[in-house]
TORDREN-195010 format. One record per residue: x, y, z of N, C-alpha, C, O in turn. Coordinates in steps of 0.2 Angstrom, whole numbers, padded with zeros to 4 digits, always signed. Atoms other than C-alpha are relative to their C-alpha. Last residue first. Layout:
% residues N
XYZXYZXYZXYZ ...
% end
This chain:
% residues 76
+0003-0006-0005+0008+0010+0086+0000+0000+0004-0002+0005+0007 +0001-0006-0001+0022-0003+0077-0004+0009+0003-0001+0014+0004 -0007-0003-0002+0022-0014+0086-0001+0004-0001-0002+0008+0004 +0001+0000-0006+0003-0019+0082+0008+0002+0006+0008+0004+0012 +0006-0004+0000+0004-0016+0064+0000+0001+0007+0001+0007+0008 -0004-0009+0003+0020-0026+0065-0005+0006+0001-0003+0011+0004 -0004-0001-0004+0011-0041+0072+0003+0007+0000+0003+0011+0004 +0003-0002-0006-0004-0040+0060+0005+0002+0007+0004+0007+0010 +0002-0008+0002+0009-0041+0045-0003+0003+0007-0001+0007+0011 -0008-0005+0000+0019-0056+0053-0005+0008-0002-0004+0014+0001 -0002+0000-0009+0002-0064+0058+0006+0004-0001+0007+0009+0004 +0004-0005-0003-0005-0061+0040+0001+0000+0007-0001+0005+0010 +0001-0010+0005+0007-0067+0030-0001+0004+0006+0002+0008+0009 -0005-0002-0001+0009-0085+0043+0001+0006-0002+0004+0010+0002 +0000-0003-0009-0009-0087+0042+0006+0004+0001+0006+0010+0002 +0005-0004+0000-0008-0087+0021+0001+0002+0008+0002+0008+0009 +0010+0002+0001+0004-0101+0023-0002+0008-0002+0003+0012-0003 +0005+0002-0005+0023-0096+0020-0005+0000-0001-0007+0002-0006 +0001+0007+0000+0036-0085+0010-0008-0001+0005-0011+0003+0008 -0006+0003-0003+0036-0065+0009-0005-0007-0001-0011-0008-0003 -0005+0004+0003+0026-0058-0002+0002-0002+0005-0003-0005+0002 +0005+0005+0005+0010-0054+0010+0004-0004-0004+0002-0010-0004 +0003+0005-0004+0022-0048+0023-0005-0005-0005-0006-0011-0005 -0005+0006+0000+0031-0038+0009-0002-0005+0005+0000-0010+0003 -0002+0005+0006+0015-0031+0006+0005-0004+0000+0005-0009-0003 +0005+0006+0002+0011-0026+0023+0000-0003-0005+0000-0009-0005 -0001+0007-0003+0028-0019+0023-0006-0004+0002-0005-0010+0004 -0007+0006+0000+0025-0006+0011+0003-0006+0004+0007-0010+0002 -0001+0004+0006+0008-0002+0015+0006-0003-0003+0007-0009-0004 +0004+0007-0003+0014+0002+0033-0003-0003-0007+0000-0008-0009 -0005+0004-0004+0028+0015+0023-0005-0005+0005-0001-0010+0007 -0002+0003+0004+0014+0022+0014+0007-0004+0002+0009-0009-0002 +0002+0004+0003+0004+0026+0028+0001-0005-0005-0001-0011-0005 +0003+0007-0002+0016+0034+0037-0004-0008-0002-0002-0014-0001 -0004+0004+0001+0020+0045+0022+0002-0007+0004+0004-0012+0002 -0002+0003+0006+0006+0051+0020+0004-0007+0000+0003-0013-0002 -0002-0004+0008+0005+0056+0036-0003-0004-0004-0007-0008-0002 -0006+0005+0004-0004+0048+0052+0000+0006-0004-0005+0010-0005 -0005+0000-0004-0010+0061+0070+0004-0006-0005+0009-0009-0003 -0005-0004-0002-0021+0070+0060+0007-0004+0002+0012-0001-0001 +0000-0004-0006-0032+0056+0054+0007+0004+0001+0013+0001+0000 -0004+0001-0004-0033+0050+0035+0001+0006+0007+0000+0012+0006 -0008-0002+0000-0047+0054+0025+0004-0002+0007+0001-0003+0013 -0003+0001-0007-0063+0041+0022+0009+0004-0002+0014+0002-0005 -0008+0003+0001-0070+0048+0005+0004-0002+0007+0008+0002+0007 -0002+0008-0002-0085+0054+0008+0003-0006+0001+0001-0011+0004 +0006+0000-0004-0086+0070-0003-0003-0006+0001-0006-0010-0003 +0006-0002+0000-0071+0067-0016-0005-0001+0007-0005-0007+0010 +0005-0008+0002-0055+0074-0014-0006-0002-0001-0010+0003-0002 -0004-0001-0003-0045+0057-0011-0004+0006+0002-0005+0008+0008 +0006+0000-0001-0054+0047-0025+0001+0005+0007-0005+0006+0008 +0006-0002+0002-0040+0045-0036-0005+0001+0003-0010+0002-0001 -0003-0007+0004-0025+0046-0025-0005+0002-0004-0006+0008-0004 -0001-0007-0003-0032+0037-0011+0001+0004-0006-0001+0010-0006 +0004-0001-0002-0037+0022-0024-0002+0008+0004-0007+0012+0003 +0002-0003+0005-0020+0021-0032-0008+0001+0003-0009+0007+0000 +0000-0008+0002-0014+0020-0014+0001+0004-0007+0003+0009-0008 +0004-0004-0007-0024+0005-0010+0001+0008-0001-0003+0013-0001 +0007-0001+0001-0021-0004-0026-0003+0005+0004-0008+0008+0004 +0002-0006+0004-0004-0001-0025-0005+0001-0001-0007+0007-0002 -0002-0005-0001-0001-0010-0009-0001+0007-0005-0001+0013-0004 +0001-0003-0005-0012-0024-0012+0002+0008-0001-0002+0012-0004 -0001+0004-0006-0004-0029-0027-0005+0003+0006-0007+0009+0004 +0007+0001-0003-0010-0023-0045-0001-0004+0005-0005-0009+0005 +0001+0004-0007+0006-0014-0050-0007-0002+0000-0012+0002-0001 +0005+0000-0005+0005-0009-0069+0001-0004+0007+0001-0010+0007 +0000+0005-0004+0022-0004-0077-0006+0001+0003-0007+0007+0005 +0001-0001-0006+0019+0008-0092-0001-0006+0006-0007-0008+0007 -0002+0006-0002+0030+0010-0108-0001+0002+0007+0002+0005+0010 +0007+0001-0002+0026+0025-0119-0004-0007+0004-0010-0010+0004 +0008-0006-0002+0037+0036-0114-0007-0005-0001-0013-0004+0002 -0002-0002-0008+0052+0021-0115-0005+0005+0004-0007+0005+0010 +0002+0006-0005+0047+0016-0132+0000+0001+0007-0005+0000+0010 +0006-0002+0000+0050+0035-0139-0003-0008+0004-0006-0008+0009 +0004-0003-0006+0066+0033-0130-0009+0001-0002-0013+0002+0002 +0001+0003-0007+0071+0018-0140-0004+0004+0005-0008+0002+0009 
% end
């Protein structure tokens, strides 16, 4: 069973992973839009976490995006 378990790999391909499978592969190359002093990492990855729960959650498409936009705007 454990050798099943090494080679058993969950794919995300939401919003939120896609974005920070992107940074992580591309992150160091010349061009690459890097993040400004004044966000971490870990900012960043906590506002992708709750723009995806905004995407999951119920409701229209508009209603997603207003809760998400909203928050973005709280929050900074």
């Amino acid at each position: 069973m454990k050798d099943l378990e090494e080679r058993y790999v969950t794919v995300l391909d939401d919003f939120q992973h896609r974005v920070e499978n992107r940074i992580r592969n591309h992150k160091d190359e010349a061009g690459f839009p890097q993040l400004p002093d004044n966000v971490s990492e870990e900012d960043l990855s906590n506002y992708l976490f709750d723009y995806q729960a905004a995407l999951d959650s119920e409701g229209t498409e508009r209603s997603r995006y207003t809760i998400a936009v909203s928050f973005c705007v709280y929050q900074y």
